[in-house]
PDB file of the backbone (N, CA, C, O) and the ligand in Angstrom, with CONECT records:
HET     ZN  A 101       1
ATOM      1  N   UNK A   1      99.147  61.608  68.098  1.00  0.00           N
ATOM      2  CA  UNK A   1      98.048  61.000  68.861  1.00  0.00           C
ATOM      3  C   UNK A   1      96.983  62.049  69.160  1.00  0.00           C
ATOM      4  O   UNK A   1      97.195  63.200  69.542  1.00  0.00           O
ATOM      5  N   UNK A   2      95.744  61.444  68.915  1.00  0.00           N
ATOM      6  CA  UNK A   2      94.694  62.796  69.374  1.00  0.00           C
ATOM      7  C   UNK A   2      94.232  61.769  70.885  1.00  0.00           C
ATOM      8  O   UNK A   2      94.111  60.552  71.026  1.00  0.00           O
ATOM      9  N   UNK A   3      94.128  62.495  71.481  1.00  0.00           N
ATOM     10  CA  UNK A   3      93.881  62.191  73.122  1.00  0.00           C
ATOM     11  C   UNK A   3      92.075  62.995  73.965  1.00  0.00           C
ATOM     12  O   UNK A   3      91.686  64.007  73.383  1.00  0.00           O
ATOM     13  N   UNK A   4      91.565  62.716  74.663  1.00  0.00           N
ATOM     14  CA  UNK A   4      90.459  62.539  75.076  1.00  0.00           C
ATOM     15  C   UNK A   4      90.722  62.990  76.277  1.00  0.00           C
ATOM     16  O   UNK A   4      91.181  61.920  76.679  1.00  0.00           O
ATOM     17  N   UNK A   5      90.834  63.812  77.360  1.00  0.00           N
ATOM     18  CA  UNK A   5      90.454  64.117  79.007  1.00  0.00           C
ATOM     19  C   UNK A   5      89.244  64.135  79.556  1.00  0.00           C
ATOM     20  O   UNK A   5      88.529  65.128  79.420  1.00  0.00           O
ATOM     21  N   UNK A   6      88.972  63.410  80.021  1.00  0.00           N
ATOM     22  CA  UNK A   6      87.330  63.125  80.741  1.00  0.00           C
ATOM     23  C   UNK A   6      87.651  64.011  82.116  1.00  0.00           C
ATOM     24  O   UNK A   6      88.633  63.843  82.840  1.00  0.00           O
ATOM     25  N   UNK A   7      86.448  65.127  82.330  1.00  0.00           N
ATOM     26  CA  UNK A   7      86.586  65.776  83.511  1.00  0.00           C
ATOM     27  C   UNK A   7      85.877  65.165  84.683  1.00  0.00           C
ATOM     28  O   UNK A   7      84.647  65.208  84.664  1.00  0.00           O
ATOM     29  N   UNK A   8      86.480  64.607  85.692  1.00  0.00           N
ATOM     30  CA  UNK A   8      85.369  63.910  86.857  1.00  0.00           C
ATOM     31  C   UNK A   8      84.154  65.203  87.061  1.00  0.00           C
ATOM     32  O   UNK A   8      83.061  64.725  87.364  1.00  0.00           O
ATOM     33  N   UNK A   9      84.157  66.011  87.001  1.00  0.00           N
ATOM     34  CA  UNK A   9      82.965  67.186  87.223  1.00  0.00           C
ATOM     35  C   UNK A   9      83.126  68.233  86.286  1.00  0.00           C
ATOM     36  O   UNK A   9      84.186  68.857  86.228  1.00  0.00           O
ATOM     37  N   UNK A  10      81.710  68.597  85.195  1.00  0.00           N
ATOM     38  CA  UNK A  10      81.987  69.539  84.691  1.00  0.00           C
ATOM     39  C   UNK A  10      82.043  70.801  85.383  1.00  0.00           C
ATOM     40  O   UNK A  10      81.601  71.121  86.486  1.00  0.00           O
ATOM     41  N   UNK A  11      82.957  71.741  84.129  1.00  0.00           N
ATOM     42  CA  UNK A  11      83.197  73.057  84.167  1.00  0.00           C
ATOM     43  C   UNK A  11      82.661  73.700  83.313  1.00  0.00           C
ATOM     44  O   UNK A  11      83.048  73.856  82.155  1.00  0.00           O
ATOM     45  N   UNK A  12      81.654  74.157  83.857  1.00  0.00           N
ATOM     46  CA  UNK A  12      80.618  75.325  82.975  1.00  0.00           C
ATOM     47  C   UNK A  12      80.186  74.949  81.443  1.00  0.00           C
ATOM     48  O   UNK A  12      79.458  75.942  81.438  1.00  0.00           O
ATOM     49  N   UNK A  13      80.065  74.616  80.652  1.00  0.00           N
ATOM     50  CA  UNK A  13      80.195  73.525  79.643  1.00  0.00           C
ATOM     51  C   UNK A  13      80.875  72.368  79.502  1.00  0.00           C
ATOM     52  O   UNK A  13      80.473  71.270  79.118  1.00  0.00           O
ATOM     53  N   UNK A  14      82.310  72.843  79.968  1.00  0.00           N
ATOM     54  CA  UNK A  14      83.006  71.837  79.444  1.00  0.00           C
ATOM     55  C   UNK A  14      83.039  70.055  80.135  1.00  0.00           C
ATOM     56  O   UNK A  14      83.603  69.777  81.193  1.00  0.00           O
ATOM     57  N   UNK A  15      82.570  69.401  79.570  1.00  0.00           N
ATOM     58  CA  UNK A  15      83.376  67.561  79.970  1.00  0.00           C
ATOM     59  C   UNK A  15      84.252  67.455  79.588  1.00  0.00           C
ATOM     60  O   UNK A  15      84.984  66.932  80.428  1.00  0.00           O
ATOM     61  N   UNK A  16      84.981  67.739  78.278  1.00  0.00           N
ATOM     62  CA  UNK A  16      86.152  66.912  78.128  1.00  0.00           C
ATOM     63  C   UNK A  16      87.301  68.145  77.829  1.00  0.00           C
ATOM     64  O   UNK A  16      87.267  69.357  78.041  1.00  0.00           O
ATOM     65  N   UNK A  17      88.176  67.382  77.325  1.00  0.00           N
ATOM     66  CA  UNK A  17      89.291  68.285  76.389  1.00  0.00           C
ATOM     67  C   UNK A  17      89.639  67.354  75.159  1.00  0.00           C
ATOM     68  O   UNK A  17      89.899  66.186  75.447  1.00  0.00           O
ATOM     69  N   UNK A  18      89.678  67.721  73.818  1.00  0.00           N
ATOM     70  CA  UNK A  18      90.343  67.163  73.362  1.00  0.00           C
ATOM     71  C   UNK A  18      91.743  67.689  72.585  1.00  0.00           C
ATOM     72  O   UNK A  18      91.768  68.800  72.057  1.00  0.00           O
ATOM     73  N   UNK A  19      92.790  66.876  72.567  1.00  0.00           N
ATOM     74  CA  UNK A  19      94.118  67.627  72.112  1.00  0.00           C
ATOM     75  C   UNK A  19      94.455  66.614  71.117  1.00  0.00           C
ATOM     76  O   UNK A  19      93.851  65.681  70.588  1.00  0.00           O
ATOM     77  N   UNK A  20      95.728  67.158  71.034  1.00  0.00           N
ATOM     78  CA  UNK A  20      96.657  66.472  69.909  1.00  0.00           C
ATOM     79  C   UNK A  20      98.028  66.315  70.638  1.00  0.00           C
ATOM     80  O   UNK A  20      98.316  67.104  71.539  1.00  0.00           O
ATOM     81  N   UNK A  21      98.758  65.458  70.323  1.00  0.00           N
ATOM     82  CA  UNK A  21     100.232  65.496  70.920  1.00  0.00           C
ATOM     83  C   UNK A  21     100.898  64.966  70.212  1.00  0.00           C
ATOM     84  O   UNK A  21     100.181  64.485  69.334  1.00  0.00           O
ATOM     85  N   UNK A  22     102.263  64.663  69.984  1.00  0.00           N
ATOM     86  CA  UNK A  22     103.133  63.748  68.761  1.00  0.00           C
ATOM     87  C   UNK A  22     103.356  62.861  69.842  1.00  0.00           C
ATOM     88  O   UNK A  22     103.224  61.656  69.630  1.00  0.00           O
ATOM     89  N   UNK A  23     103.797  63.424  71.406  1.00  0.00           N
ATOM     90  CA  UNK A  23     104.170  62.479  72.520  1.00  0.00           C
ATOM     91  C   UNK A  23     103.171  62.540  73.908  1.00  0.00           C
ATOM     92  O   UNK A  23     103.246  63.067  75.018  1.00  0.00           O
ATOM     93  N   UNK A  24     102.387  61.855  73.322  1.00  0.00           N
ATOM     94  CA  UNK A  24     101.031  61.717  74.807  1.00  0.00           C
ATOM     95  C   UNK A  24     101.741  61.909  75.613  1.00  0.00           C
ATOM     96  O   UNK A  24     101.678  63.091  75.950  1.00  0.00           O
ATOM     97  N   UNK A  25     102.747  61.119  76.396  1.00  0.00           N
ATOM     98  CA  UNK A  25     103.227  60.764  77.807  1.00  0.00           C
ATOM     99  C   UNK A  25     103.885  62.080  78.467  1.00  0.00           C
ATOM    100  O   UNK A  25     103.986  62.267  79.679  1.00  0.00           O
ATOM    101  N   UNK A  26     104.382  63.093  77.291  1.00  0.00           N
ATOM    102  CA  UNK A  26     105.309  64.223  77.779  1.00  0.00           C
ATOM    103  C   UNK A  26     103.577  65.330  77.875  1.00  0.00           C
ATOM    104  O   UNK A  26     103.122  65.912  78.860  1.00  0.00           O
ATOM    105  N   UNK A  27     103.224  65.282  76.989  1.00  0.00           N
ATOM    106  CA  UNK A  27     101.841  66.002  77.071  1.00  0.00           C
ATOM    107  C   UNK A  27     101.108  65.739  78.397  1.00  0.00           C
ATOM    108  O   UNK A  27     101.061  66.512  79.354  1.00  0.00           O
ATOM    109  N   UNK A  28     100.626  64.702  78.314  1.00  0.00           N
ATOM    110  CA  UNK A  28      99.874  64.517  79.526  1.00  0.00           C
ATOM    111  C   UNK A  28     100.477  65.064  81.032  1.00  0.00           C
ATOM    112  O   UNK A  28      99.846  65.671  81.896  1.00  0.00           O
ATOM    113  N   UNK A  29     101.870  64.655  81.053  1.00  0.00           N
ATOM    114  CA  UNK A  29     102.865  65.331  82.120  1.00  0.00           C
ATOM    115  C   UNK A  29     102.492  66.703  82.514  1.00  0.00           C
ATOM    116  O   UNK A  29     101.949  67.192  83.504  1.00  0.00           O
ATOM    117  N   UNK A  30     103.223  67.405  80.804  1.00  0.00           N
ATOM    118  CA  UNK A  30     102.994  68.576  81.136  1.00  0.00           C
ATOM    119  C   UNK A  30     101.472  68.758  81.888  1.00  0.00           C
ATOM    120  O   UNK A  30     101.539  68.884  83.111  1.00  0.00           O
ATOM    121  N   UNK A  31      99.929  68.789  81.208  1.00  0.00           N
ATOM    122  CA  UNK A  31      98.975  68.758  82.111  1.00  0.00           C
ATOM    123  C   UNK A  31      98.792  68.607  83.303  1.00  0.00           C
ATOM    124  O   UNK A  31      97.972  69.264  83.944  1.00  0.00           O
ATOM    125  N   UNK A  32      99.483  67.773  83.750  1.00  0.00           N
ATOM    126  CA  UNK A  32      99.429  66.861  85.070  1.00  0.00           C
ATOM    127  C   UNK A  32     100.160  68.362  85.621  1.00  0.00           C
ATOM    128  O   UNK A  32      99.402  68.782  86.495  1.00  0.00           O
ATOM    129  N   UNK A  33     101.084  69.124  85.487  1.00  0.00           N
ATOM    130  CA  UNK A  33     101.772  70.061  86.014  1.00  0.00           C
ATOM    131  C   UNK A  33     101.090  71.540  85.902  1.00  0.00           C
ATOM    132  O   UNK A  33     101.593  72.395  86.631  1.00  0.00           O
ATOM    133  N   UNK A  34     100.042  71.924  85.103  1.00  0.00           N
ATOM    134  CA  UNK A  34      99.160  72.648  84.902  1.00  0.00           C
ATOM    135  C   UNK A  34     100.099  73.727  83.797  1.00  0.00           C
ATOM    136  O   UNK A  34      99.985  74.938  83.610  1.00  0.00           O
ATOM    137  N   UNK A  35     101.028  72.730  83.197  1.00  0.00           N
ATOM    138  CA  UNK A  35     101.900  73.922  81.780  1.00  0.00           C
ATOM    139  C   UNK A  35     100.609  73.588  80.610  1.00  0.00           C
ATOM    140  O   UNK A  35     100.542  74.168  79.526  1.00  0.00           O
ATOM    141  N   UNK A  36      99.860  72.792  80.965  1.00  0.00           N
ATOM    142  CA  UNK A  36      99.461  72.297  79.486  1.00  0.00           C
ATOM    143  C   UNK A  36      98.167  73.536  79.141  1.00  0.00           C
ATOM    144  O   UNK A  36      98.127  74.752  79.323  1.00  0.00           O
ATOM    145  N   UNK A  37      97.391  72.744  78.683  1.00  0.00           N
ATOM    146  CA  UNK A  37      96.492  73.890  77.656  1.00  0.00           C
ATOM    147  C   UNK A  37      95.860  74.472  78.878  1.00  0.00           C
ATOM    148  O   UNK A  37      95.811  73.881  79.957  1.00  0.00           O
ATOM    149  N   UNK A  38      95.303  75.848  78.614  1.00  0.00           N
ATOM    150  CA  UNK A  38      94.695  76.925  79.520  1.00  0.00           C
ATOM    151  C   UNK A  38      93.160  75.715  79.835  1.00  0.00           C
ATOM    152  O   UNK A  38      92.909  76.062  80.989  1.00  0.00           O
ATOM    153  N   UNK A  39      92.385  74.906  79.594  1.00  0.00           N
ATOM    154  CA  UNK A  39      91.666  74.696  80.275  1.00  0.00           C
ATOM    155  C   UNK A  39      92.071  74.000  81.132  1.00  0.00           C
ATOM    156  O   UNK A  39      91.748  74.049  82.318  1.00  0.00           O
ATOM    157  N   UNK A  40      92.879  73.221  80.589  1.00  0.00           N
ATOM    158  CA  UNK A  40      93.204  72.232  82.243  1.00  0.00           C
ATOM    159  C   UNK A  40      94.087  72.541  83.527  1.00  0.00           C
ATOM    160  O   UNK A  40      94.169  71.955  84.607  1.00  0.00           O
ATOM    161  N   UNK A  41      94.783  73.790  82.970  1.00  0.00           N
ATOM    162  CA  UNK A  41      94.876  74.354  84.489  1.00  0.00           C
ATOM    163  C   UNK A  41      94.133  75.058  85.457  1.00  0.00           C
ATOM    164  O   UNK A  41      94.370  75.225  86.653  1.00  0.00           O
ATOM    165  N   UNK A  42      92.514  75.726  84.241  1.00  0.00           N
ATOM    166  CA  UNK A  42      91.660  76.410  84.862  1.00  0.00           C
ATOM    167  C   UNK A  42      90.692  75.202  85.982  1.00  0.00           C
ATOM    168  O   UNK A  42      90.126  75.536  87.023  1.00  0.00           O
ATOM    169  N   UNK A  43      90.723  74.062  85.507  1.00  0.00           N
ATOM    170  CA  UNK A  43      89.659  73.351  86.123  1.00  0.00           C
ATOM    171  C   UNK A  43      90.537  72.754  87.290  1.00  0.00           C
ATOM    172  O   UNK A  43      90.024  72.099  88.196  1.00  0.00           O
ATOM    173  N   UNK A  44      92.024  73.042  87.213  1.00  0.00           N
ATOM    174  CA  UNK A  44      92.478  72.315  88.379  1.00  0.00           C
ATOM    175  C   UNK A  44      92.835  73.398  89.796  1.00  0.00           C
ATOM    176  O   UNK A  44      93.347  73.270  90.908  1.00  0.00           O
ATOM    177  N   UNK A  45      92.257  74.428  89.026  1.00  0.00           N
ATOM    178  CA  UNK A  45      92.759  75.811  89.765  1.00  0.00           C
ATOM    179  C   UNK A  45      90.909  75.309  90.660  1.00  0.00           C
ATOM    180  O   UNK A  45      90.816  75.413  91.883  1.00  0.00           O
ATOM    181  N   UNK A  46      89.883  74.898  89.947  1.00  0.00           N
ATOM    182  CA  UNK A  46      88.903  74.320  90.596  1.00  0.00           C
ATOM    183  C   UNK A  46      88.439  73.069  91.448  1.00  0.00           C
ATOM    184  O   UNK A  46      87.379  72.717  91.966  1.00  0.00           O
ATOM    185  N   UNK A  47      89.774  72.542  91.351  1.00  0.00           N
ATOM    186  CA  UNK A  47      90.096  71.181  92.431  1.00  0.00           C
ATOM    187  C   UNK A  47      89.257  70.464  91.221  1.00  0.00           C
ATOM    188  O   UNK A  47      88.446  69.614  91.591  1.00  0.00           O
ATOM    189  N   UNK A  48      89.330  70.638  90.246  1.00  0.00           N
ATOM    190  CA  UNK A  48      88.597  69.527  89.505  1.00  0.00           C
ATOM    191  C   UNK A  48      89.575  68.389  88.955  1.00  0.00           C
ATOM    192  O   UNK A  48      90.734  68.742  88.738  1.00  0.00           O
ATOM    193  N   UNK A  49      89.179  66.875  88.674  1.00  0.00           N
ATOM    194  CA  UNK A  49      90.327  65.857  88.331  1.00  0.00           C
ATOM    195  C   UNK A  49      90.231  65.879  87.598  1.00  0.00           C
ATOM    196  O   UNK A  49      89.364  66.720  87.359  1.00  0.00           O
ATOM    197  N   UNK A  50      90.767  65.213  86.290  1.00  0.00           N
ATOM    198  CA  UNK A  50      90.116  64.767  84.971  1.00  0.00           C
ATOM    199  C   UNK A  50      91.014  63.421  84.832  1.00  0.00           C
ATOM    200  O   UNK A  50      91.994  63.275  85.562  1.00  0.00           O
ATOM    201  N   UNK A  51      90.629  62.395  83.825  1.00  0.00           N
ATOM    202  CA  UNK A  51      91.081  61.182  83.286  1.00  0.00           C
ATOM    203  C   UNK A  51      91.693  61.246  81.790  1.00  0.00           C
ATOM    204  O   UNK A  51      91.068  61.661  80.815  1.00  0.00           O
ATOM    205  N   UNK A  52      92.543  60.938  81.781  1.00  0.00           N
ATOM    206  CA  UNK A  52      93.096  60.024  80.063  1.00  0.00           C
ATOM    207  C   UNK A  52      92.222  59.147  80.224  1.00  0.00           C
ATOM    208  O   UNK A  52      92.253  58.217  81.030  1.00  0.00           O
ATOM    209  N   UNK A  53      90.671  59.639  78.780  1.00  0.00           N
ATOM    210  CA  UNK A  53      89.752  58.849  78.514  1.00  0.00           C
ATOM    211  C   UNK A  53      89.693  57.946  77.076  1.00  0.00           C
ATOM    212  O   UNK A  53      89.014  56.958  76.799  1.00  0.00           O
ATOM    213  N   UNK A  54      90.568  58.608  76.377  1.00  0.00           N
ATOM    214  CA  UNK A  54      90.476  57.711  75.098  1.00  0.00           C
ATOM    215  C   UNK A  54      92.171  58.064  74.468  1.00  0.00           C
ATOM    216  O   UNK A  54      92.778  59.005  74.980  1.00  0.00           O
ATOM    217  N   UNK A  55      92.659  57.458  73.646  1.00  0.00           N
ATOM    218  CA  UNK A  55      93.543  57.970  72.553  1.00  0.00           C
ATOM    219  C   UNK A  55      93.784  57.142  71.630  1.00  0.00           C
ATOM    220  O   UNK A  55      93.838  55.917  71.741  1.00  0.00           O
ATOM    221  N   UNK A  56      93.973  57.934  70.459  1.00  0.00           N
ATOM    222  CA  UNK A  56      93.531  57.305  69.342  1.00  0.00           C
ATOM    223  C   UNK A  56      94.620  57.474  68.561  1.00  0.00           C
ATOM    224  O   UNK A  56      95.276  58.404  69.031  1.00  0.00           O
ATOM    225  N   UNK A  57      95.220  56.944  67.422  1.00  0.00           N
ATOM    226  CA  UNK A  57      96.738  57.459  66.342  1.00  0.00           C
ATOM    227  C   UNK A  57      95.550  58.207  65.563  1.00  0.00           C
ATOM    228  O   UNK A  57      94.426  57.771  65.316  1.00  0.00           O
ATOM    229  N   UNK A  58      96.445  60.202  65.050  1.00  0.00           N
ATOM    230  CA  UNK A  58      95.306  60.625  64.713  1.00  0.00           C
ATOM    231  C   UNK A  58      96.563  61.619  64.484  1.00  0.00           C
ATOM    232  O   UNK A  58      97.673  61.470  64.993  1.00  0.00           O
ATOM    233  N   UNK A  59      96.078  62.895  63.422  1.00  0.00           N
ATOM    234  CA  UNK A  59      96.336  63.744  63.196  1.00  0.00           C
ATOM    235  C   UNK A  59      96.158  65.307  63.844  1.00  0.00           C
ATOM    236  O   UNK A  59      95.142  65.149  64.521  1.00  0.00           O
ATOM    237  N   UNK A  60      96.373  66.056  63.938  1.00  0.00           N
ATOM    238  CA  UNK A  60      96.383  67.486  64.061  1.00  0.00           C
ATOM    239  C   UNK A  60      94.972  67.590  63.297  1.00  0.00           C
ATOM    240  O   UNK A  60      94.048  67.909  64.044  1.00  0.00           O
ATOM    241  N   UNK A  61      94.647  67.393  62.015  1.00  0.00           N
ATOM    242  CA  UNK A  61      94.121  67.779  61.276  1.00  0.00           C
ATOM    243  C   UNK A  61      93.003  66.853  61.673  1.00  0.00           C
ATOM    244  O   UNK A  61      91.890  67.311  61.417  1.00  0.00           O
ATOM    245  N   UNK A  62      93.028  65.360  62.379  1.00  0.00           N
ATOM    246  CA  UNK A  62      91.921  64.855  62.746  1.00  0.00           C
ATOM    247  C   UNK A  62      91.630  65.263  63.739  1.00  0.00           C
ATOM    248  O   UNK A  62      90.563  64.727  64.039  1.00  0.00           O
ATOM    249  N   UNK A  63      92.194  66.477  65.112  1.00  0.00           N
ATOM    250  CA  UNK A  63      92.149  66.655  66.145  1.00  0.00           C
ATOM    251  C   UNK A  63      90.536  67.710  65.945  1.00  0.00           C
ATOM    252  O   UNK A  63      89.520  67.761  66.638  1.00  0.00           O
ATOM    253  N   UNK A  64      91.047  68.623  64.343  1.00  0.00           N
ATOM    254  CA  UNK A  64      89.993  69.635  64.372  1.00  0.00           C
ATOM    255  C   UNK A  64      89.101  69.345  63.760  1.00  0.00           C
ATOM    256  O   UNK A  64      88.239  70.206  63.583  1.00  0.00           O
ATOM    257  N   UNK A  65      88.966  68.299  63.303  1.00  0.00           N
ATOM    258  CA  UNK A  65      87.726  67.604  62.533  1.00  0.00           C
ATOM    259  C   UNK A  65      86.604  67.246  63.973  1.00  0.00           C
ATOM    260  O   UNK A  65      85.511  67.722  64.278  1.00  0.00           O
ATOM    261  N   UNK A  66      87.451  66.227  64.605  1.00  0.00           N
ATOM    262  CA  UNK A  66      86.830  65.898  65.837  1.00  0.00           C
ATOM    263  C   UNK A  66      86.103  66.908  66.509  1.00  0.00           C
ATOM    264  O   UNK A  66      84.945  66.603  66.794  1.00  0.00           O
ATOM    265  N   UNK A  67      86.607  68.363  66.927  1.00  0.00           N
ATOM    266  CA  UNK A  67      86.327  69.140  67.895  1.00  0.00           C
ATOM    267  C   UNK A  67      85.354  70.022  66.756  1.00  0.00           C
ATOM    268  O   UNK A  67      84.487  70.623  67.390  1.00  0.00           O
ATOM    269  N   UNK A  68      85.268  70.214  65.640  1.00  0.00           N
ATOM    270  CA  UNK A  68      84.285  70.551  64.339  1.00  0.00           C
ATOM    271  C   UNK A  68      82.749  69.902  65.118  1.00  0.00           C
ATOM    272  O   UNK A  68      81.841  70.506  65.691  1.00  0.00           O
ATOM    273  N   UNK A  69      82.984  68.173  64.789  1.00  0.00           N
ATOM    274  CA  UNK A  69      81.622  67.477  64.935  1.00  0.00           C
ATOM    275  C   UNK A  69      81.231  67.606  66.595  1.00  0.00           C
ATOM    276  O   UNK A  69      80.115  67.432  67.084  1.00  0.00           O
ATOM    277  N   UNK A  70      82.084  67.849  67.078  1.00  0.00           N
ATOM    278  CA  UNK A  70      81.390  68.593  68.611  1.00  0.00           C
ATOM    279  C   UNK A  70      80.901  66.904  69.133  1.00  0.00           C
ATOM    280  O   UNK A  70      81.325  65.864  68.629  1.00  0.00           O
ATOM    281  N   UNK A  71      79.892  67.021  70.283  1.00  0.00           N
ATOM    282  CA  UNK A  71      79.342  65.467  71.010  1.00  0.00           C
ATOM    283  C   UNK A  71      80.664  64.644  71.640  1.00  0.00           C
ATOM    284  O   UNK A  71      80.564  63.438  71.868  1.00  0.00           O
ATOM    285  N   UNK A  72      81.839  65.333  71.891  1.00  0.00           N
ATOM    286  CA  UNK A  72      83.062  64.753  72.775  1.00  0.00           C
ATOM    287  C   UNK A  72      82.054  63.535  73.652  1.00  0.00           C
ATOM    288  O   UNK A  72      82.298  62.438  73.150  1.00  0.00           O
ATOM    289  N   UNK A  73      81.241  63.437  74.543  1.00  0.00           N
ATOM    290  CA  UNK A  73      80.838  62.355  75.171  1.00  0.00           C
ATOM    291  C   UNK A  73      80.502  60.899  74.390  1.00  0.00           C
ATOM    292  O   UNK A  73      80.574  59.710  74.700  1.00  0.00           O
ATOM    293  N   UNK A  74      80.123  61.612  73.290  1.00  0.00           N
ATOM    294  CA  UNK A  74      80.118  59.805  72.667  1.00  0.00           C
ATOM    295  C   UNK A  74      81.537  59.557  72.000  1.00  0.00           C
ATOM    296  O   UNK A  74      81.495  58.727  71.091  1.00  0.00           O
ATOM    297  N   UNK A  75      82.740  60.085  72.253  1.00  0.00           N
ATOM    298  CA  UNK A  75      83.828  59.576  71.903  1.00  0.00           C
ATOM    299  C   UNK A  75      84.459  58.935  73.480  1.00  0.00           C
ATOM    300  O   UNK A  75      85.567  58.405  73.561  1.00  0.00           O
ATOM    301  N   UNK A  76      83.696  59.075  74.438  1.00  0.00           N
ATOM    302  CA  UNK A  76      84.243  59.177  75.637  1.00  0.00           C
ATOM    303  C   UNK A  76      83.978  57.660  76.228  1.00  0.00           C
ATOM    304  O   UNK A  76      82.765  57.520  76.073  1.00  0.00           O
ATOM    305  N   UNK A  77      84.450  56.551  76.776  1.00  0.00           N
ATOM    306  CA  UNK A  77      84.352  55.385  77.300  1.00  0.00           C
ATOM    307  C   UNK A  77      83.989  55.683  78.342  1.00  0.00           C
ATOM    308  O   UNK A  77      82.969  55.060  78.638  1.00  0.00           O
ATOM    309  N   UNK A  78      84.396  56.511  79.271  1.00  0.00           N
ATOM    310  CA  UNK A  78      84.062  57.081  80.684  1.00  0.00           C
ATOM    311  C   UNK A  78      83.050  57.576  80.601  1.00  0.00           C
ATOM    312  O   UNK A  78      82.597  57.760  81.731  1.00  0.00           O
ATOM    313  N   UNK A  79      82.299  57.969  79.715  1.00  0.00           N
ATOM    314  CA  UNK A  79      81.260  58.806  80.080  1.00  0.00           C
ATOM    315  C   UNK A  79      80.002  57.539  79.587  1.00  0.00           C
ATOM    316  O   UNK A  79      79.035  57.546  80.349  1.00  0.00           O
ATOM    317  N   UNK A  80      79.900  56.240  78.159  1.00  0.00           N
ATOM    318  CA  UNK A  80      80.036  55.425  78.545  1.00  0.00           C
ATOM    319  C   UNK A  80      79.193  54.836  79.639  1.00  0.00           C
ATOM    320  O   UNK A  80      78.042  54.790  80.073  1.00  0.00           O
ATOM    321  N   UNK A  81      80.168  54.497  79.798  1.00  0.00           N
ATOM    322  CA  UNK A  81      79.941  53.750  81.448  1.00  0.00           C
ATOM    323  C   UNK A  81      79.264  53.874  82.488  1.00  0.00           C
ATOM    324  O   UNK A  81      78.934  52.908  83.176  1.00  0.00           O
ATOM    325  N   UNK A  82      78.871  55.451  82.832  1.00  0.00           N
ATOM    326  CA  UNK A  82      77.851  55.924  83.019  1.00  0.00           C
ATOM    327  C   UNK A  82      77.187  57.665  82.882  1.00  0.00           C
ATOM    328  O   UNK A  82      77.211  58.787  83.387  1.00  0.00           O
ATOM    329  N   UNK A  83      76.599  56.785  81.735  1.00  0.00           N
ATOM    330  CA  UNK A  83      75.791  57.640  81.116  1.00  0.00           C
ATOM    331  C   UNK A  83      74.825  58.348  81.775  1.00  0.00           C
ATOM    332  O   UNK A  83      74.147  58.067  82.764  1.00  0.00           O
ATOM    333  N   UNK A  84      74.886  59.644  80.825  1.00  0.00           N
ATOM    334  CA  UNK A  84      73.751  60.764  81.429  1.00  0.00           C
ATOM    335  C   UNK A  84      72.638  60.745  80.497  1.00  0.00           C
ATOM    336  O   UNK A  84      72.980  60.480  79.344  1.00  0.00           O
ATOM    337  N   UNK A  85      71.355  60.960  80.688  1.00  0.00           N
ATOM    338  CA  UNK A  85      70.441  61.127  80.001  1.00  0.00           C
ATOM    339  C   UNK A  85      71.092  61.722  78.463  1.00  0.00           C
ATOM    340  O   UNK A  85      71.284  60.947  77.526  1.00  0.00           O
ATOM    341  N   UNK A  86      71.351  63.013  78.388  1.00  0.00           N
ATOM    342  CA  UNK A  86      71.413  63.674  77.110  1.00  0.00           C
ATOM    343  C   UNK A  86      72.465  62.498  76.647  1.00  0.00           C
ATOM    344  O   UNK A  86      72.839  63.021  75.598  1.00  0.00           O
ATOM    345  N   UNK A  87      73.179  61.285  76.720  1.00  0.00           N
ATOM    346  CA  UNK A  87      73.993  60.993  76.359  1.00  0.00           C
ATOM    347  C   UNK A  87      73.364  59.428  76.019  1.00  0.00           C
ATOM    348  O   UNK A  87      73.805  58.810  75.051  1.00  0.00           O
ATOM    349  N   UNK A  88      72.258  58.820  76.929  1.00  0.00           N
ATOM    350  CA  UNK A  88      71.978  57.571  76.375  1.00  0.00           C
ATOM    351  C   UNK A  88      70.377  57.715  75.022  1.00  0.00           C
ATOM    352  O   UNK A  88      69.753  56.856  74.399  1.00  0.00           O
ATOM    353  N   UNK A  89      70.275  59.232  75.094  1.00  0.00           N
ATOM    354  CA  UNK A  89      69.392  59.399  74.128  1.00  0.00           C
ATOM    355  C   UNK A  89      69.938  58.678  72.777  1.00  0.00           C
ATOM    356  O   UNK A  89      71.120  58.810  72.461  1.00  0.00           O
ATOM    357  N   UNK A  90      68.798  57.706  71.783  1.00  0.00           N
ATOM    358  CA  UNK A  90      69.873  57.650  70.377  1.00  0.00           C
ATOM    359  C   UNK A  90      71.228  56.741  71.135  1.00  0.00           C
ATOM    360  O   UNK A  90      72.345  57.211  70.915  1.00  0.00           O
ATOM    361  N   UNK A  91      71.156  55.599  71.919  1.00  0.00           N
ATOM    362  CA  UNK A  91      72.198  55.269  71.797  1.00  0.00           C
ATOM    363  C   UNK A  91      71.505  53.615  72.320  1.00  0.00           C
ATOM    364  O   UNK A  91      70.700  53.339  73.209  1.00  0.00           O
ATOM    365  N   UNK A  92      72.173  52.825  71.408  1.00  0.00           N
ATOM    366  CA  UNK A  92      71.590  51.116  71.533  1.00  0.00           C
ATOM    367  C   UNK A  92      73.051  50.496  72.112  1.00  0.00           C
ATOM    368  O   UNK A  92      74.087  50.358  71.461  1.00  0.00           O
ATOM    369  N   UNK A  93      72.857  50.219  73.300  1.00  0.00           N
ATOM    370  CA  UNK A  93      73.908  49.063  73.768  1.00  0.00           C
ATOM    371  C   UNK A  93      73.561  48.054  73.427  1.00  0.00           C
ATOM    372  O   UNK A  93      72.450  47.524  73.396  1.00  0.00           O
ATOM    373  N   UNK A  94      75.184  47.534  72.962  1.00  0.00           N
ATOM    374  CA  UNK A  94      75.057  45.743  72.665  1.00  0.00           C
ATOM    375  C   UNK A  94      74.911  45.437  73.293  1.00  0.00           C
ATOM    376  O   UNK A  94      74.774  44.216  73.369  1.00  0.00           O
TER     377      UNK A  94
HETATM  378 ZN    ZN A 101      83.599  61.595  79.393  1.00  0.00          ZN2+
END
């Protein structure tokens, strides 16, 4: 599964995270416990929240394709929803 973390407040660039997991539910855990990847314990070391914003059935190999084409917010439903300028630029709602 490639998976999506929407940060309720960015961190210095970052909005999102995106990962890979074979088992979201043990992944996400771990996160939730701050074992998981070095950003998401840094932003929680900042009282920052974040959301399970998208997940998709996906590869390792689609994880780095994804994070290649960069623009994580338009993969993002949460972000979405409400949009920031740099993000409703170039973008036609149905
Ligand atoms: Zn987002």
């Amino acid at each position: 599964m490639v998976y999506l973390l929407h940060f309720d407040q960015p961190y210095k660039h970052a909005k999102h995270y995106l990962g890979w997991a074979s088992d979201l539910d043990a992944r996400v855990a771990e996160h939730g416990h701050a074992h998981g990847a070095r950003l998401i314990s840094v932003i929680a070391e900042h009282g920052i929240t974040w959301r399970l914003a998208r997940t998709r059935p996906g590869t390792r190999h689609r994880e780095r394709q994804l994070k290649r084409q960069g623009g994580k917010s338009r993969l993002c439903p949460l972000c979405g929803i409400t949009p920031c300028p740099a993000t409703v630029r170039g973008r036609s709602t149905p």
